[in-house]
C-alpha positions in Angstrom: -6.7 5.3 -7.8 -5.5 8.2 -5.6 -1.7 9.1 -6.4 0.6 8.9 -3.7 2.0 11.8 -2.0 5.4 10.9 -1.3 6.5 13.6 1.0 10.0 12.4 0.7 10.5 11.6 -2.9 12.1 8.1 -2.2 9.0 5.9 -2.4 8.3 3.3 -4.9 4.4 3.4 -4.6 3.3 5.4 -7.2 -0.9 5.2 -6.9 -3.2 3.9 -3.8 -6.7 3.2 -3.7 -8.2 2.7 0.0 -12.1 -0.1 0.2 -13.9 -0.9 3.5 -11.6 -4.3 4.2 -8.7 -3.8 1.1 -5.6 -1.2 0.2 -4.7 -1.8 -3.9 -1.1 -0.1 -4.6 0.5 0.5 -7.6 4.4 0.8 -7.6 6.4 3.2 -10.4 8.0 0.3 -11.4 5.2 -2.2 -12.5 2.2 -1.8 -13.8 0.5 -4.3 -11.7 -1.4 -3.4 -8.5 -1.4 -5.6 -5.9 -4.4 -5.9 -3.2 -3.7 -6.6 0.4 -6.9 -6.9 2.3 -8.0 -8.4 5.6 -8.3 -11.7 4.3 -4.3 -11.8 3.4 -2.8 -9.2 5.2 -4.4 -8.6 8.4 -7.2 -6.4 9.4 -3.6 -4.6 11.4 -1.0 -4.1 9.0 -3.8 -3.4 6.1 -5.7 -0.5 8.7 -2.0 0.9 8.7 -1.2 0.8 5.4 -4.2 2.9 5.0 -3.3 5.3 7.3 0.4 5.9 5.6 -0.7 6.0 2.2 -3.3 9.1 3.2 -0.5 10.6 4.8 2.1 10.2 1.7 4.6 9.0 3.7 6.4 5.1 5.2 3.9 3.0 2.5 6.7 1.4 0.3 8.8 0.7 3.6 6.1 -0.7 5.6 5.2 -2.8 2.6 9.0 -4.4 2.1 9.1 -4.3 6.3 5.9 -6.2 7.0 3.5 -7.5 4.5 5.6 -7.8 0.9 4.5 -11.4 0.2 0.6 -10.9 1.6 -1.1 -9.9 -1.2 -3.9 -11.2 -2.2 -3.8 -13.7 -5.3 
């Protein structure tokens, strides 16, 4: 896993790691990573979490904003 940037210092993502069709994350406060893929979260809001997670910044808020519950299980 890649650590996230956070450019602003106010994200709970702590870790990323970017697959052809997935996005895992790993938040500072648990140690569990969750994986949103196409399959769960959309091929839309998963190619954008992608892109925000390279930058470092707007992961965690996208996340709580758009696809909290669409992990995959």
């Amino acid at each position: 896993m890649e650590h996230y940037l956070d450019l602003n210092h106010d994200s709970g993502v702590a870790n990323y790691e970017i697959g052809n069709e997935f996005i895992r994350v790993q938040f500072k406060k648990r140690s569990k990573t969750y994986t949103y893929s196409y399959t769960s979260a959309g091929y839309q809001h998963v190619e954008n979490m992608k892109q925000l997670a390279q930058y470092g910044d707007g992961l965690n808020a996208y996340i709580n904003q758009h696809t909290r519950h669409l992990f995959a299980r």
